[in-house]
C-alpha positions, 0 to 999 in steps of 0.5 A, a space after each residue: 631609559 626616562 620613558 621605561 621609568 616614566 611609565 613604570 611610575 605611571 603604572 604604580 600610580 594606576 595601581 595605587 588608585 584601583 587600592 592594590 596595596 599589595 601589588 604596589 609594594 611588589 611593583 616598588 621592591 622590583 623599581 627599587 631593584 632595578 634603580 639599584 642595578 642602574 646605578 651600580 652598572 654606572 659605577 662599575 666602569 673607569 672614570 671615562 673623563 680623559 683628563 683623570 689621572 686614571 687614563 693618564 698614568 699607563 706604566 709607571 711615571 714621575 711627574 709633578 702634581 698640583 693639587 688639593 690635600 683631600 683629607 688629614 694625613 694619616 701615619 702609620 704605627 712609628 710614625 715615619 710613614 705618611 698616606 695622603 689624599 690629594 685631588 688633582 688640579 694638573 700635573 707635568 710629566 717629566 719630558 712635558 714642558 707645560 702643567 696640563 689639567 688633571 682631575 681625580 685623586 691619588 693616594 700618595 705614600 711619604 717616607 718621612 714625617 708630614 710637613 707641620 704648616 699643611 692642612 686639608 685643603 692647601 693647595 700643594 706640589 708634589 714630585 711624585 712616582 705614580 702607578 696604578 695600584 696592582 694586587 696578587 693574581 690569586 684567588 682568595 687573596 686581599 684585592 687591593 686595587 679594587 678596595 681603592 677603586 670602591 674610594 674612587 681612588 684609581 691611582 697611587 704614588 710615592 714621595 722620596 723625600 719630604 722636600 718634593 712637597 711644596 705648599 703653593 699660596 691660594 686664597 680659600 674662599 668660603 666654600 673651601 673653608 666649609 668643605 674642608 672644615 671637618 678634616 681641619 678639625 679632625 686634625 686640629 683634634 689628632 694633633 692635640 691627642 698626639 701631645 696629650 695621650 701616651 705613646 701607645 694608647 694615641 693609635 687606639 685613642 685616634 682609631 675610637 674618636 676618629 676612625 684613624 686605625 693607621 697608628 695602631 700597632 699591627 700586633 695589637 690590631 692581631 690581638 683586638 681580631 683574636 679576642 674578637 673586639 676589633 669592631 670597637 676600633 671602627 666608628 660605628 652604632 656604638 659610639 654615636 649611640 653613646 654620644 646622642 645618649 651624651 648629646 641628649 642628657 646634656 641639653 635636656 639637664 641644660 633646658 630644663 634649668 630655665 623655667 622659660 624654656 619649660 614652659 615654652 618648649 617640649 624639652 625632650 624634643 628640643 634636646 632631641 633636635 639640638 643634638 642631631 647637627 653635633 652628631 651629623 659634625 661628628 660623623 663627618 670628622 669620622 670619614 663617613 663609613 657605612 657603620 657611621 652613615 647607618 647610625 646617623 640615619 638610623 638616629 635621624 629618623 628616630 629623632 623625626 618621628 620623636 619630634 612627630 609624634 610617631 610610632 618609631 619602627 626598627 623593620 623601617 629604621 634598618 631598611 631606610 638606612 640601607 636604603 639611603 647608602 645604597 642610593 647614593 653608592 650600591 656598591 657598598 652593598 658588596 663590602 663587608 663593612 655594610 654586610 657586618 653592620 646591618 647583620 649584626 643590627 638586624 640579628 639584635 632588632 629581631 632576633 634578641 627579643 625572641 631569646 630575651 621572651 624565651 629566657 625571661 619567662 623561666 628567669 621571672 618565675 626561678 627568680 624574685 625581683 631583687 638587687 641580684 636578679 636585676 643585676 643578673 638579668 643585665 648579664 644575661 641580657 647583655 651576653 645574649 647580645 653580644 652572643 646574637 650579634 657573634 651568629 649573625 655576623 660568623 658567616 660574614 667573617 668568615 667568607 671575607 676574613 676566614 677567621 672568627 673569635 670564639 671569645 668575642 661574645 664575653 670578651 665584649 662583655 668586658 672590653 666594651 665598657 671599659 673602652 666605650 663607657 670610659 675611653 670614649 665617654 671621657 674622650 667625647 667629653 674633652 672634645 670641646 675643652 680641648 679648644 676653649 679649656 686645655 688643661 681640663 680636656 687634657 685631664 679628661 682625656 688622660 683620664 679615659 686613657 686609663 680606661 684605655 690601658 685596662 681594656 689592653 690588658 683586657 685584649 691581651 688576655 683574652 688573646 692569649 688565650 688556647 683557642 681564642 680564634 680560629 681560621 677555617 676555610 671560605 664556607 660556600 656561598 649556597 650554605 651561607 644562605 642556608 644558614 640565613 634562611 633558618 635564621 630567618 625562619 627562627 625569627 618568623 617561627 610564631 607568626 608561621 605557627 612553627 615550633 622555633 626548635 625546628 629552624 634552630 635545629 636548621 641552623 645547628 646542623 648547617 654549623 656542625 656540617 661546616 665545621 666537621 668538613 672543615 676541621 677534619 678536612 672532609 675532601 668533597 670534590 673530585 680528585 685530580 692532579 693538579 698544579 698551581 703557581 700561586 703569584 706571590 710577587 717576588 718569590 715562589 710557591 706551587 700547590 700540589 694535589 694528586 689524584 690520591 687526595 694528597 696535598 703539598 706546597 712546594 716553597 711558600 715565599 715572596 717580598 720580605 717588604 710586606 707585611 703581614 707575611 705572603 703567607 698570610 696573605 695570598 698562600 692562606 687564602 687561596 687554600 682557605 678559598 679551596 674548602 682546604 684547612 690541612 696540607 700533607 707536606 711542605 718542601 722548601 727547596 732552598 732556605 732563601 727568604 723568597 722561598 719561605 718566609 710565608 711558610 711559618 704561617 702556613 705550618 702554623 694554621 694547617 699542620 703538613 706532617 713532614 717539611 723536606 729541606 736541603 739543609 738545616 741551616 739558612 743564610 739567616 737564622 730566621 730559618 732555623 727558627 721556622 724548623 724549630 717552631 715546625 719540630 716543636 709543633 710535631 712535624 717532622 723536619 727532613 733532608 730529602 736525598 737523591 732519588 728519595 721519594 716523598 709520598 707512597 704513589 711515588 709521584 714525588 722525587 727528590 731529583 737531586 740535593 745539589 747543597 753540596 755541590 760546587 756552584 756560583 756563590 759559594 753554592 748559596 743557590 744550591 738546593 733540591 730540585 724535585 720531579 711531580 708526575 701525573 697521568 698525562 704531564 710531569 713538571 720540575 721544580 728545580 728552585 734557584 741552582 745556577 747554571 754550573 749546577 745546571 751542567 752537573 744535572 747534565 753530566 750526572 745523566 738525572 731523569 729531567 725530562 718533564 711537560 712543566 718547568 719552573 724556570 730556575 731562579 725566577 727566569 734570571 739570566 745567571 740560570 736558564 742555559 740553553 743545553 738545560 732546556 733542551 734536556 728537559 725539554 719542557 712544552 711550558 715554562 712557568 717563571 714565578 716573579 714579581 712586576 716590579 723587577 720584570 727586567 731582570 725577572 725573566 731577564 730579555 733574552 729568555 723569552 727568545 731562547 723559549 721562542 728557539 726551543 719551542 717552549 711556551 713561556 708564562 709568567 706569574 706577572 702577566 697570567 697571575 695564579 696559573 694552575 695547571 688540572 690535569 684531566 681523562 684527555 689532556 691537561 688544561 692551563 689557566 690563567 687569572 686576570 683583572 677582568 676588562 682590566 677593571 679593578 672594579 670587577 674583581 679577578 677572573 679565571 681563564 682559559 689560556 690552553 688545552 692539551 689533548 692526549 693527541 697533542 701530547 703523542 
């Protein structure tokens, strides 16, 4: 590899010598490519050394940890949750006798309030639970272990109790104490917010000055994304752009008091140069995210061609930042946070001038310059940037997010200032006077606290608002770039000699057919009948497709423990991965949390015309209020019975309402079970009945024979009886259940008795999503996996098993 890049450097020299300037620049894009693949295919693997954590920790393992607080605890919105980082020296499992070494870091969870004595780079011991991180098999849904590995954290753990953290005594040597000196500091400054600041603005104050989001409250963070200012909650351009503003006036009013200094010094340079070392201090209390490393950069080299006397370029600015992150980790190249950021610079470098030279000309010539056109010039200017960078970044949002803020581009016009021209400003300010003066930083920062204040109200508002944001589906990759490339064109259209309406017209009709395809559901793809078992961890959801377009969610449940909802996070996203906004009809087949506590969601964001239930009270009444919110928004709600079907093909039927049948606890478990029939396999969706129900399907003779059965109750050992299979005789048995109880969900016994009866058996633990497509010739199954096993490579579709029309004879 040293020799191939050897003599491609020879050849760029040779190239450069014969002045083939162009050739040059061609041959130094395709090396900085190539370095760029080399370096993301080295960072793409596990961590090889076999001392990491990683390659310690298989399953699931108590041990003790010694190691080093990596960075300030972080709490969440109550304050009774604690996530830490610690870089690992060694550890001791729990039959190991001796610490062996360890490296790596963990991500540690706390149930409890952090130890007041500990700071970042205290060395410490931990008894600690620890896992490999684990995210949902299903497509579209947030990947969360690959999110931590991009943090080169491959590990996670939890603590039980505050008393398993001990700090240990070790001298710091200098070195530690530099290294960790930013997060000291950054939690020094945290701690006296806390004291400082008011309850519910501490969360916003942390998130704006220290790039901490973890105390702010979930339901404001929903109403910051529906308004569209959620990026103001992100370190970004914006605030290091207003504290070199700061930096800069107060050295350059401070220099320029000396007549010495005047005389011996450039003062603008001087003020310059002296503000960049707080800024790079600064950027790194803030954790040094992609939107902080490309201001910094960017500001720097600002800064140097301002004391050199060059020509400062923004084409040069913007790609060496992107250069310099991506040089030290390419990866960041794929994340949504460097996608967003240099988006929305870039559209407001390029674009915003072309709109400001359209605009301009007509408002110079309507209107005098006077104290009303100036102040309606900033608007105008103001909106325009707010609106372009809203273009540029939309698509983006939408592919990671599924979600864009149709209020954003003026919420900003109002938001903005008061949390950054007052909020932040006054924040900045206290920030030294916190330490050497506390009464005067305590007053400045409960004076941006009102700032604070007035711009929730501001977020609130515009949140409330009917249409403030909208969730569409993913748009496709090849109509993403579409949009770009006319963008672009729109950009370049004068230097083209085009006429810029005919790109922008490019760009118009790529929105409208996106929109139109996703607001009125226009179905694009071929029809087929189709199945898939989404892995919503504990709990259970199928979506359905027939042949004839129609759509149905058979249950839409899983772990009450997380949040935001199964809905939001892994049913939704899958749909919106699909190109799908609106479903036909929900069947919830009993009102168990697992079975639909995801569903007021999905109602919610893609309105089915009916939802079939066996009973209109729940054991919470949690379920009464979903078919209250379900009526209220026009969907009929209603009791399936015997025999009824559910849609014109009569491919769907209610088999059986056993709600009131006698059954195991008190009939609890008791509810529909549905039959979906297609060309070439049929499957049985029977929900949570137990095995006394299970004998009075047997005794009433119903037409159970189907290919696919979902296990009833998730695989437990209270359901699943032997004569129940035999009847319905299935090729496949799906059990929808989480990792976490794998031995009760399937219970040990049922993978021999499938084994007995000649039943493949597949969990949503093991294959993640299974989606079963039915086809001219056959039926096939799929399977998703992490694939290689690494988080890093993101989650693959597989082929598990084809059926032929041969086989199924």
């Amino acid at each position: 590899m040293k020799g191939v890049l050897i003599l491609f450097l020879f050849l760029i020299a040779s190239v450069h010598f014969r002045n083939r300037n162009r050739s040059v620049y061609w041959l130094m894009l395709i090396l900085f490519f190539g370095l760029g693949l080399l370096q993301a295919s080295q960072q793409l693997h596990h961590p090889a050394n076999p001392d990491n954590i990683y390659n310690r920790i298989k399953e699931k393992s108590e041990a003790i940890l010694v190691g080093t607080l990596h960075a300030m605890p972080e709490y969440n919105e109550h304050g009774d949750t604690t996530r830490i980082t610690v870089s690992l020296h060694s550890l001791q499992f729990q039959k190991q006798r001796f610490f062996t070494p360890a490296t790596g870091r963990v991500l540690l969870r706390l149930s409890g309030k952090w130890p007041q004595n500990i700071f970042p780079g205290d060395m410490l011991a931990i008894r600690a639970e620890l896992k490999r991180p684990q995210s949902y098999l299903s497509p579209g849904s947030f990947d969360y272990s690959r999110y931590l590995a991009r943090k080169n954290i491959w590990i996670t753990g939890v603590i039980r109790n505050p008393l398993f953290v001990q700090k240990l005594a070790n001298k710091k040597g200098i070195t530690e104490k530099i290294k960790y000196f930013p997060e000291n500091l950054r939690q020094a400054i945290a701690e006296k917010i806390k004291r400082t600041v008011a309850p519910n603005l501490e969360g916003l104050y942390r998130a704006i000055l220290l790039g901490d989001r973890s105390g702010v409250d979930n339901t404001l963070q929903e109403q910051f994304k529906a308004a569209g200012v959620m990026h103001i909650l992100a370190i970004s351009g914006i605030h290091m752009g207003i504290l070199g503003a700061l930096l800069f006036f107060l050295f350059h009013h401070a220099l320029k008091r000396s007549e010495t200094l005047l005389l011996k010094l450039r003062i603008k340079k001087t003020a310059a140069l002296l503000s960049l070392p707080v800024l790079l201090l600064y950027s790194s209390i803030t954790g040094l995210n992609a939107p902080v490393v490309r201001a910094v950069i960017m500001s720097s080299i600002v800064l140097a061609a301002l004391c050199i006397d060059r020509k400062k370029s923004s084409p040069e600015l913007l790609c060496s930042a992107a250069l310099a992150i991506l040089i030290y980790s390419p990866l960041q190249l794929f994340t949504a946070s460097f996608q967003l950021s240099f988006a929305a610079v870039a559209a407001i470098l390029f674009i915003l001038p072309c709109l400001r030279r359209i605009i301009s000309s007509s408002w110079e010539m309507e209107h005098p310059q006077s104290f009303m056109a100036v102040t309606g010039a900033w608007l105008v200017s103001s909106m325009l940037v707010s609106l372009v960078a809203f273009l540029a970044t939309a698509p983006i949002s939408l592919y990671y997010f599924n979600r864009v803020s149709l209020v954003g581009p003026v919420a900003n016009l109002v938001i903005e200032p008061l949390i950054c021209l007052w909020g932040l400003l006054f924040g900045f300010l206290s920030l030294p006077f916190l330490f050497i003066l506390p009464p005067l930083g305590e007053f400045l920062l409960q004076t941006g606290s009102h700032g604070l204040a007035a711009a929730i109200q501001c977020v609130q508002f515009f949140a409330a608002l009917p249409f403030s944001d909208v969730f569409l589906p993913t748009p496709p990759v090849p109509l993403i770039l579409f949009y770009y490339f006319f963008l672009t064109m729109s950009v370049i259209s004068r230097k083209l000699q085009m006429k810029m309406s005919i790109p922008a017209l490019g760009v118009i009709c790529t929105l409208l057919f996106y929109l139109v395809s996703s607001l009125f559901d226009i179905k694009l793809t071929e029809r087929k009948f189709s199945i898939s078992f989404l892995d919503v961890g504990q709990g259970s959801a199928a979506f359905i497709t027939l042949p004839s377009g129609y759509r149905l969610l058979i249950d839409g449940g899983g772990s009450s423990y997380i949040s935001p909802s199964v809905g939001r996070r892994v049913i939704a996203p899958y749909l919106w991965q699909k190109g799908i906004s609106k479903i036909d009809a929900v069947i919830v087949t009993h009102p168990d949390a697992d079975h639909y506590n995801g569903l007021p969601f999905i109602v919610e964001h893609f309105s089915p015309s009916i939802i079939w239930v066996n009973t209109y009270s729940g054991h919470d009444p949690f379920f009464a209020r979903f078919l209250e919110k379900a009526r209220a928004k026009g969907i009929m709600t209603k009791l399936a019975k015997n025999g009824a079907f559910l849609e014109q093909t009569r491919k769907i039927r209610c088999i059986a309402n056993t709600t009131s049948w006698p059954g195991d606890r008190k009939g609890e478990n008791n509810g529909l079970v549905i039959k979906v029939a297609g060309k070439n396999f049929s499957a049985l969706f029977p929900g949570d009945i137990e095995k006394k129900t299970e004998y009075s399907l047997l005794d009433q003779h119903f037409p159970l024979h189907s290919d696919i059965l979902l296990s009833p109750h998730h695989g437990s050992a209270t359901s699943n009886s032997e004569q129940f299979l035999r009847k319905i005789s299935p090729r496949i048995m799906v059990v929808s259940a989480g990792k976490t109880r794998k031995k009760y969900f399937p219970f040990p016994g049922l993978q021999l008795l499938c084994q007995k009866n000649n039943i493949t058996m597949l969990t949503t633990a093991h294959y993640g999503t299974i989606e079963i497509i039915d086809g001219d010739d056959g039926y096939a199954l799929f399977g998703h996996h992490v694939r290689e096993g690494n988080p890093l490579l993101g989650i693959k579709r597989y082929l598990i098993r084809r059926e032929t029309a041969a086989t199924l004879r």
